[in-house]
C-alpha positions as CSV (number, residue, x, y, z in Angstrom):
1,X,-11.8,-7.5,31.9
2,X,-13.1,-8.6,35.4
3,X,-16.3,-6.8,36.5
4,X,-15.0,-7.9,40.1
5,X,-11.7,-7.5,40.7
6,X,-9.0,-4.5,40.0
7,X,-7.5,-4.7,36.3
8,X,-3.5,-4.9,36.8
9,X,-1.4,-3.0,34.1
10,X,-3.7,-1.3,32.5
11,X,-2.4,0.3,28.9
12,X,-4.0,3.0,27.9
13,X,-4.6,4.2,24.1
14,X,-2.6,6.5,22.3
15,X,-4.7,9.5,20.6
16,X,-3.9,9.6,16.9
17,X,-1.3,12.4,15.7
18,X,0.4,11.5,12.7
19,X,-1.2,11.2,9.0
20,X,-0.6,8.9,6.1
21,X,-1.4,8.6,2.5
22,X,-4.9,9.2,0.8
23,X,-6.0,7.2,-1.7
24,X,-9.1,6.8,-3.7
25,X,-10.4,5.4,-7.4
26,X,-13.2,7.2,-8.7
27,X,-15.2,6.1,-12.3
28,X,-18.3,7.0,-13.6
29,X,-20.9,5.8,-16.3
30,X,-19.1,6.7,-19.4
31,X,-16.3,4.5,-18.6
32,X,-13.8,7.5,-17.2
33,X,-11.9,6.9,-13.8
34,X,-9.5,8.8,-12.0
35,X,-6.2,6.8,-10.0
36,X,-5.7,9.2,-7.4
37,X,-2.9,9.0,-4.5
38,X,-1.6,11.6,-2.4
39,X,1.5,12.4,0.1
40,X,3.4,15.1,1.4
41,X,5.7,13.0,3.3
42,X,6.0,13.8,7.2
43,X,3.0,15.2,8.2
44,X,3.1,18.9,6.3
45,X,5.7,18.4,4.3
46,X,8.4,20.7,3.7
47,X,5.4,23.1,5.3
48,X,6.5,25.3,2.3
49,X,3.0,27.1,1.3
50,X,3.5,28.7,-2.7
51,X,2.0,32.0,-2.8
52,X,-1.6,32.1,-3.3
53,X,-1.6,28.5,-2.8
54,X,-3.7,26.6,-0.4
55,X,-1.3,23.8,-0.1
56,X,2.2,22.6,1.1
57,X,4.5,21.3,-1.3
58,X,5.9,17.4,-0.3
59,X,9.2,16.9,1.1
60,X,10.3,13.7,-0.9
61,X,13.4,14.9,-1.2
62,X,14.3,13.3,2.4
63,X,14.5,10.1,0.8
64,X,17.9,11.0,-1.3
65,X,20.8,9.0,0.3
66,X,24.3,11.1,0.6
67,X,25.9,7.5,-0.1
68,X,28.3,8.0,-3.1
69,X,27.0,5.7,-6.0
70,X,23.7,4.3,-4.5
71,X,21.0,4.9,-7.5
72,X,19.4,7.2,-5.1
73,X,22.8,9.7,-4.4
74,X,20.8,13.3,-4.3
75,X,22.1,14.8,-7.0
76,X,21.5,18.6,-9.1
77,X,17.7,18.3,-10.8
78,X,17.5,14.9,-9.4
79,X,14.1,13.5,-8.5
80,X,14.1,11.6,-5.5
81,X,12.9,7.9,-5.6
82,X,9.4,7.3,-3.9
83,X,7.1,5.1,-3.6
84,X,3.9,7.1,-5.0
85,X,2.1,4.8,-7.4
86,X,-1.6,5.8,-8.5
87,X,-2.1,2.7,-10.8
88,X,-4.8,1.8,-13.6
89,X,-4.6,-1.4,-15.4
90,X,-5.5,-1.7,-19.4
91,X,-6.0,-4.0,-22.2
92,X,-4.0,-4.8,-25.3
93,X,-5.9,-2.5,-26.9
94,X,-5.4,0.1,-24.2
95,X,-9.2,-0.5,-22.8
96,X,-9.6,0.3,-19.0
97,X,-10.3,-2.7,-17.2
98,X,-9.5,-1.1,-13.5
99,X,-7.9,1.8,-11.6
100,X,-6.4,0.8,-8.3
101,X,-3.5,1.7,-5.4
102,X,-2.0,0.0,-2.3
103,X,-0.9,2.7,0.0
104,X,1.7,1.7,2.6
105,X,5.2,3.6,2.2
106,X,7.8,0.9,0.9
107,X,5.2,-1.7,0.7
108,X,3.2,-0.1,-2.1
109,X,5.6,-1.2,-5.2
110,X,4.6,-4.8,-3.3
111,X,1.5,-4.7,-2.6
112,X,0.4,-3.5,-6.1
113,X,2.4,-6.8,-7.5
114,X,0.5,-9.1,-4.8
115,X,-2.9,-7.1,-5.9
116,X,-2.7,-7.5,-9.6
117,X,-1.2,-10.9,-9.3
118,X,-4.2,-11.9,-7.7
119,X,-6.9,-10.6,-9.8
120,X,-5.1,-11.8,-13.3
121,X,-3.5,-14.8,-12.4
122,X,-5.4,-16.3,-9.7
123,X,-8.2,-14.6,-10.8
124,X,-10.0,-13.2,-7.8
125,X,-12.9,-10.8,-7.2
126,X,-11.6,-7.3,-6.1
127,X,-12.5,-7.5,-2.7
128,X,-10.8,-11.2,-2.5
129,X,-7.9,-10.2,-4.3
130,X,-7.3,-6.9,-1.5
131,X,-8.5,-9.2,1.2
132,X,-5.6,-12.2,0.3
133,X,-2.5,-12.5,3.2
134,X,0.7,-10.7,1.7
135,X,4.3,-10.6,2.3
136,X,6.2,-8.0,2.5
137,X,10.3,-7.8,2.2
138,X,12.1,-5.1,4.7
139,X,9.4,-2.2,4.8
140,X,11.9,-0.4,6.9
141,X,12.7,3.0,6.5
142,X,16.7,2.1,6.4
143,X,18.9,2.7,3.9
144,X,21.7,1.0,4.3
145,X,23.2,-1.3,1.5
146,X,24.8,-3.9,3.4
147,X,24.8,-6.5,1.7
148,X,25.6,-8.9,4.5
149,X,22.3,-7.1,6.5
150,X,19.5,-10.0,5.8
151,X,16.4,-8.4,4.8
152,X,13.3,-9.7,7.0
153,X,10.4,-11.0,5.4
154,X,7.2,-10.3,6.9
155,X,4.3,-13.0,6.6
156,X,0.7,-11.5,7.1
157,X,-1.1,-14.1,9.3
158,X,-3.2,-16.3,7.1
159,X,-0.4,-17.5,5.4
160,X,-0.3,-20.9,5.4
161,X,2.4,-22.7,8.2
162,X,4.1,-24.8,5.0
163,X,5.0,-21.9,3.2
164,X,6.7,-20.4,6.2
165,X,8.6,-23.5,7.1
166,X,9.5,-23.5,3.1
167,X,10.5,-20.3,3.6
168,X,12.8,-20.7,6.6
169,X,14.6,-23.3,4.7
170,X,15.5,-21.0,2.1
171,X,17.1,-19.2,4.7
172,X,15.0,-16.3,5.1
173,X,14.6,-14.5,7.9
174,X,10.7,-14.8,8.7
175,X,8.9,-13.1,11.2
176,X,4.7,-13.6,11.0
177,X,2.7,-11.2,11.3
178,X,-0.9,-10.4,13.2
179,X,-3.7,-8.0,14.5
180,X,-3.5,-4.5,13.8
181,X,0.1,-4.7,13.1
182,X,-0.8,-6.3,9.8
183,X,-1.4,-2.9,8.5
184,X,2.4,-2.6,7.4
185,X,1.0,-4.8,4.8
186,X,-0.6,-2.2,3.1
187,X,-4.2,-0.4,2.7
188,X,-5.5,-0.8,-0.8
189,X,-8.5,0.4,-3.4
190,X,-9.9,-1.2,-6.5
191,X,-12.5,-0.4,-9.2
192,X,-12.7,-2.7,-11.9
193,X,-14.8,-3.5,-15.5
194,X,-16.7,-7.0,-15.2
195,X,-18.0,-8.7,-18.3
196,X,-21.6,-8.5,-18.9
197,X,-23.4,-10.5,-20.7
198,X,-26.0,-7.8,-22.2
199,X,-22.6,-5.5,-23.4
200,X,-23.6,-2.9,-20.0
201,X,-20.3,-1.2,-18.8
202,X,-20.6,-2.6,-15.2
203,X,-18.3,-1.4,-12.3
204,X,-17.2,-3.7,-9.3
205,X,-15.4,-2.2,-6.0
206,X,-13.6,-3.5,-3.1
207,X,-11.9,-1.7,-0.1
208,X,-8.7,-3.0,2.0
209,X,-10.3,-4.7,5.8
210,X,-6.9,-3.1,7.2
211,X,-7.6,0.3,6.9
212,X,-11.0,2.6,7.1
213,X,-11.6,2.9,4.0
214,X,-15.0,2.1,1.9
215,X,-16.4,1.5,-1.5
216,X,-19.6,2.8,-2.6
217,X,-21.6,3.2,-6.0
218,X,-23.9,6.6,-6.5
């Protein structure tokens, strides 16, 4: 912006008028918690309204491929696959320990790997492990099963440049990724147990930076 001179090619914004997926984690003193993720799928849905019902039921069923033999062939009292994963994770003993979700259409099944892998193996705090650069391989919406199509792997920025060299070397097809487009990397939620010392149930909470969302105790 120059306060003195006329601003050449001047993009304007786009008002917002699509949805997306709504997720939230909810837990309370006694140790419950509620995973909670939710999707109708293009905007209304199938815009199908049951009677007496205040909802529309999802339309899912768009993802079913007509391809002959592809594990997702629709098919008579088929589901159709999906990507809708409200997750909690437990114990050995089946103790709660957290309740989390990565909302992002084909990046969720990814995203919730990256998530977890991060707080169990490398250990990180909720918001660090939600926070972390991911990957993400061929979030498109194709279907195709081509196997001589490469799949692209996206690299959020952050990602260090020796891993991507690595990577090209490898021979995958690596395109980087930055700014707002980094939110095909996924939005995610996490509450989780921490140890305290004076055997109080304690909860911790962190919210994705690449979405609007926010965590809060009452």
């Amino acid at each position: 912006f120059n306060p003195i001179s006329i601003s050449k090619n001047l993009k304007h914004g786009k008002p917002v008028n699509s949805s997306d997926t709504v997720y939230f984690a909810v837990t309370d003193s006694q140790g419950n918690a509620c995973s909670f993720i939710f999707s109708n799928y293009t905007g209304f849905g199938t815009a199908a309204i049951p009677n007496n019902c205040g909802f529309t039921l999802h339309n899912r069923g768009s993802n079913f491929i007509l391809e002959e033999g592809h594990p997702n062939c629709i098919q008579p009292g088929k589901r159709p696959y999906h990507t809708i994963i409200p997750s909690m994770i437990t114990n050995e003993n089946g103790d709660l320990l957290a309740c989390y979700g990565v909302m992002g259409g084909f990046m969720q099944p990814q995203g919730h790997l990256q998530v977890l892998m991060n707080m169990v193996h490398y250990h990180m705090n909720v918001q660090a492990a939600l926070d972390a650069p991911r990957f993400c391989i061929d979030a498109s919406y194709g279907n195709s099963t081509d196997d001589n199509i490469p799949s692209e792997v996206l690299l959020e920025d952050g990602i260090s440049e020796e891993v991507i060299e690595k990577l090209k070397s490898y021979g995958h097809h690596v395109r980087l990724v930055k700014g707002v487009h980094r939110s095909i990397f996924g939005r995610g939620q996490i509450i989780a147990k921490i140890d305290n010392d004076e055997n109080q149930l304690v909860w911790t909470a962190g919210s994705d930076p690449r979405a609007d969302g926010h965590a809060t105790g009452y």
